[in-house]
mmCIF file of the C-alpha atoms, coordinates in Angstrom:
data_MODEL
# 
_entry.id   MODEL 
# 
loop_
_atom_site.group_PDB 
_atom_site.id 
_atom_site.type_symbol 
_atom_site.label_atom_id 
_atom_site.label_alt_id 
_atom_site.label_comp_id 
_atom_site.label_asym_id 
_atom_site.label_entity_id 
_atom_site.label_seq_id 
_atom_site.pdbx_PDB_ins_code 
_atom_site.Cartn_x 
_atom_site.Cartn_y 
_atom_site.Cartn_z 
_atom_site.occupancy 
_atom_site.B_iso_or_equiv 
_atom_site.pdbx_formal_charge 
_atom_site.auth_seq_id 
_atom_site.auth_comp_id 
_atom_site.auth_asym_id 
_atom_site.auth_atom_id 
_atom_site.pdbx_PDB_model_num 
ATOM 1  C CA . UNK A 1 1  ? -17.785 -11.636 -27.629 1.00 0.00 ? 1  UNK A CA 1 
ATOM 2  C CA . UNK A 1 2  ? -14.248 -13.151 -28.238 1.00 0.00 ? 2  UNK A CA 1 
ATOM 3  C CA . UNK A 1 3  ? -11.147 -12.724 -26.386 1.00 0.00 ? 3  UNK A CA 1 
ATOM 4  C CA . UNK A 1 4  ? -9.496  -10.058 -27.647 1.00 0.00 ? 4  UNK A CA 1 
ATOM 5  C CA . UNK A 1 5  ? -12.834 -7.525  -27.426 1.00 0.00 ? 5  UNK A CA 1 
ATOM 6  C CA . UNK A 1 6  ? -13.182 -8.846  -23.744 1.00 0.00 ? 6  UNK A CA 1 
ATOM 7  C CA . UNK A 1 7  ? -9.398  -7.840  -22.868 1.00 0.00 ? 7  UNK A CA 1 
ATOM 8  C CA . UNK A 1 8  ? -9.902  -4.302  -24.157 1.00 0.00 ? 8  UNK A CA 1 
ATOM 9  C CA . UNK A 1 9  ? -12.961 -3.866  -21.871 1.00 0.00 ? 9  UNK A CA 1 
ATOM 10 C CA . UNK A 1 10 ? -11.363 -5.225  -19.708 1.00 0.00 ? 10 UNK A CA 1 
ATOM 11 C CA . UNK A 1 11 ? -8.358  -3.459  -19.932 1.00 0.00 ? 11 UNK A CA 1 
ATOM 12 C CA . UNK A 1 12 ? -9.929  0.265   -20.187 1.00 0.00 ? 12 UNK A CA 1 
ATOM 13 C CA . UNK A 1 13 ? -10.296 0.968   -16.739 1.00 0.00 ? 13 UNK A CA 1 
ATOM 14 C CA . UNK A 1 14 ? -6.691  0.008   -15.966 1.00 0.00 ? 14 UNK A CA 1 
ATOM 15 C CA . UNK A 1 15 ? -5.660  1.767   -18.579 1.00 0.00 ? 15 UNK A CA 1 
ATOM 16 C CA . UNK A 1 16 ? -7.484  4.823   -17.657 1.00 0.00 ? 16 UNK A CA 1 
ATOM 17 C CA . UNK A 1 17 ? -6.299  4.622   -13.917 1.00 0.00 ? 17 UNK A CA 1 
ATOM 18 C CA . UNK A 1 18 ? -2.711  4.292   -15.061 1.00 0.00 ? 18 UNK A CA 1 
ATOM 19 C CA . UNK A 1 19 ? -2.488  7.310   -17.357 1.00 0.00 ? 19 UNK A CA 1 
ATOM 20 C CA . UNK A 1 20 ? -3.998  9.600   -14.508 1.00 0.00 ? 20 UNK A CA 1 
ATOM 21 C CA . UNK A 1 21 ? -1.664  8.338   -12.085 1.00 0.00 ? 21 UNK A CA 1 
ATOM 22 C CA . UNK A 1 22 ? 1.369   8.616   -14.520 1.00 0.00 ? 22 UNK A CA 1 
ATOM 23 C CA . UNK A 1 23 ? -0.421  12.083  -15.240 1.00 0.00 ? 23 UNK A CA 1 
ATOM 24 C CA . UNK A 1 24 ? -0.713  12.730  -12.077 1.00 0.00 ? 24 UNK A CA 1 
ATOM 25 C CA . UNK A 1 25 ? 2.767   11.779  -10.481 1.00 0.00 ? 25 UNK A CA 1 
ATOM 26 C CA . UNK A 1 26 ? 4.045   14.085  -13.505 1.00 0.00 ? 26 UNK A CA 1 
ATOM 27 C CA . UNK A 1 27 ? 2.563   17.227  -12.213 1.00 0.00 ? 27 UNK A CA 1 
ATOM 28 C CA . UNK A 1 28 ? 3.448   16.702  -8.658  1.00 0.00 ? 28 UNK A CA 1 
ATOM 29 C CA . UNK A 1 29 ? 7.414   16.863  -9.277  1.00 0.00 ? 29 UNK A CA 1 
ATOM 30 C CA . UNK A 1 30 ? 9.792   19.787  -9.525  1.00 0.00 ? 30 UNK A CA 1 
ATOM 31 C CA . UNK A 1 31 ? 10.125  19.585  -12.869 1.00 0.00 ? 31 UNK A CA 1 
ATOM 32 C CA . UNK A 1 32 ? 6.732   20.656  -14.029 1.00 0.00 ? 32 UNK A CA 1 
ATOM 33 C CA . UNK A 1 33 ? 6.671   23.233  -10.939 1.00 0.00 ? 33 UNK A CA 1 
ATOM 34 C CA . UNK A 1 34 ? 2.812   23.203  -11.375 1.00 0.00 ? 34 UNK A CA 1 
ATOM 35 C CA . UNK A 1 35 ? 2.611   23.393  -7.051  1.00 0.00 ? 35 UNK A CA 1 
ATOM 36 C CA . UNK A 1 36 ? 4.909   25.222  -5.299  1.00 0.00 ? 36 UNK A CA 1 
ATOM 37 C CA . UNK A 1 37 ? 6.516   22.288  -2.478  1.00 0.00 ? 37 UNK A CA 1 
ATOM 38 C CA . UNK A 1 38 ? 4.739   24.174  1.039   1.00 0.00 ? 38 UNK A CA 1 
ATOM 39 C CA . UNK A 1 39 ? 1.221   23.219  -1.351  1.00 0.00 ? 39 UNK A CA 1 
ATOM 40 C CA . UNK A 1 40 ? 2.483   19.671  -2.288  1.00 0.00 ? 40 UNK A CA 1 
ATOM 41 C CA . UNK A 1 41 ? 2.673   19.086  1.235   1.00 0.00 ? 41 UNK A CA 1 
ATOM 42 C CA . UNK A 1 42 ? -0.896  20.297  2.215   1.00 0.00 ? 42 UNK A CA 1 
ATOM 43 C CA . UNK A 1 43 ? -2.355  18.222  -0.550  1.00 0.00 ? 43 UNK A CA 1 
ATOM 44 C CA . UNK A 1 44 ? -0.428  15.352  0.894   1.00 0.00 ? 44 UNK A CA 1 
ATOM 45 C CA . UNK A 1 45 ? -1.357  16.069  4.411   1.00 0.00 ? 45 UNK A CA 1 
ATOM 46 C CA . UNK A 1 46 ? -5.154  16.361  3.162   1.00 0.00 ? 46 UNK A CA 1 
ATOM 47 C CA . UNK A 1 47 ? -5.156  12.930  1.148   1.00 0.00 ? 47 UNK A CA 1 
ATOM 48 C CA . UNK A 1 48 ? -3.877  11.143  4.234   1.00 0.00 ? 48 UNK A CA 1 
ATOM 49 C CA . UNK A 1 49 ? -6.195  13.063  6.624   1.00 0.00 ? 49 UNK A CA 1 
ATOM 50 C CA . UNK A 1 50 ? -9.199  12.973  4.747   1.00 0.00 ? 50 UNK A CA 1 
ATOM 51 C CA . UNK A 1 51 ? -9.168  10.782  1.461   1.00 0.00 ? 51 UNK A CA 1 
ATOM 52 C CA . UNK A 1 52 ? -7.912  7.346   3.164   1.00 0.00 ? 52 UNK A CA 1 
ATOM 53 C CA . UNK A 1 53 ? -10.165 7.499   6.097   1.00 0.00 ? 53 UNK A CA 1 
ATOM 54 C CA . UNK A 1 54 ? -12.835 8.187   3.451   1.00 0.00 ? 54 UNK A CA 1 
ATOM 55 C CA . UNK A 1 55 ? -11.938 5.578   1.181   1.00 0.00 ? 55 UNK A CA 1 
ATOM 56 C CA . UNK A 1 56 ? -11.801 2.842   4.100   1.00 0.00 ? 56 UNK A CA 1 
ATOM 57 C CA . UNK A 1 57 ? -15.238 3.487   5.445   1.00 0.00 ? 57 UNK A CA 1 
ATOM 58 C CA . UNK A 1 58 ? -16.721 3.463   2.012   1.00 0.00 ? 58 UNK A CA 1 
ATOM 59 C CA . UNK A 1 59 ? -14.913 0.117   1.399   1.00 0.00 ? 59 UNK A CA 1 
ATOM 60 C CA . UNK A 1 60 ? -16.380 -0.877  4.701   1.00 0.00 ? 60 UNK A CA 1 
ATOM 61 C CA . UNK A 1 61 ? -19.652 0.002   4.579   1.00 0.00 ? 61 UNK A CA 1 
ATOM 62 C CA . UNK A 1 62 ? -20.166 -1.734  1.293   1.00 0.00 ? 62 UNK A CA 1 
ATOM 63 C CA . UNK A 1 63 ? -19.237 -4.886  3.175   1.00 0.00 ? 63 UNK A CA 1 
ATOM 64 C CA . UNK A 1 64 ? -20.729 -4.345  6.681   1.00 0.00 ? 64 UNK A CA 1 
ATOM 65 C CA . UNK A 1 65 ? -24.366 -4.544  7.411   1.00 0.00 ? 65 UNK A CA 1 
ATOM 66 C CA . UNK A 1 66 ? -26.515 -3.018  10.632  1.00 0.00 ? 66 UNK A CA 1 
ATOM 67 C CA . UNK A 1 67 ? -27.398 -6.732  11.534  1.00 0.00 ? 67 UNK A CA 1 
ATOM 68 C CA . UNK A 1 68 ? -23.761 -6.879  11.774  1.00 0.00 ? 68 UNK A CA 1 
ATOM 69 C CA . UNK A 1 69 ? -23.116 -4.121  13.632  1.00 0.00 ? 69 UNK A CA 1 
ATOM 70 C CA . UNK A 1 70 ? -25.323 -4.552  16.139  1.00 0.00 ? 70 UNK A CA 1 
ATOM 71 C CA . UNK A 1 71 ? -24.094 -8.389  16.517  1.00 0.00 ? 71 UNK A CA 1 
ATOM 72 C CA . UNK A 1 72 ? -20.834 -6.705  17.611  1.00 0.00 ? 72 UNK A CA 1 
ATOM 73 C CA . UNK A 1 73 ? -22.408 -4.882  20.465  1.00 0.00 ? 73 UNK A CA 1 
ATOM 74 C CA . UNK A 1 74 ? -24.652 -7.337  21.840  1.00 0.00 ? 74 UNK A CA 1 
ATOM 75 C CA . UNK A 1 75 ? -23.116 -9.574  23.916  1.00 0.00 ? 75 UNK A CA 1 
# 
């Protein structure tokens, strides 16, 4: 594969992530008025309650393993 078919593999998922994001940040201002603001702030409340604590242990339990774990506790 050369160089310039590697960087548009490569490049694909970034690309992909940035247009749902720009996509994304779209629809959540006034302008588009696609969620009224009282719903804007229950999605936000939901991500931060829900979604990050999610994404963390998922991120952590990739990395962690029950040998681990149970070093931690026995002492």
């Amino acid at each position: 594969m050369g160089f310039l078919s590697l960087l548009k593999v490569a490049s694909m998922p970034i690309l992909q992530m940035l247009i749902i994001s720009i996509l994304g940040a779209f629809m959540a201002t006034d302008y588009i008025k696609l969620l009224p603001s009282d719903a804007r702030r229950s999605l936000n409340k939901i991500v931060y309650a829900v979604f990050t604590p999610a994404l963390a242990f998922t991120s952590l339990a990739k990395t962690v393993r029950l040998e681990d774990i149970i070093s931690w506790y026995d002492k």
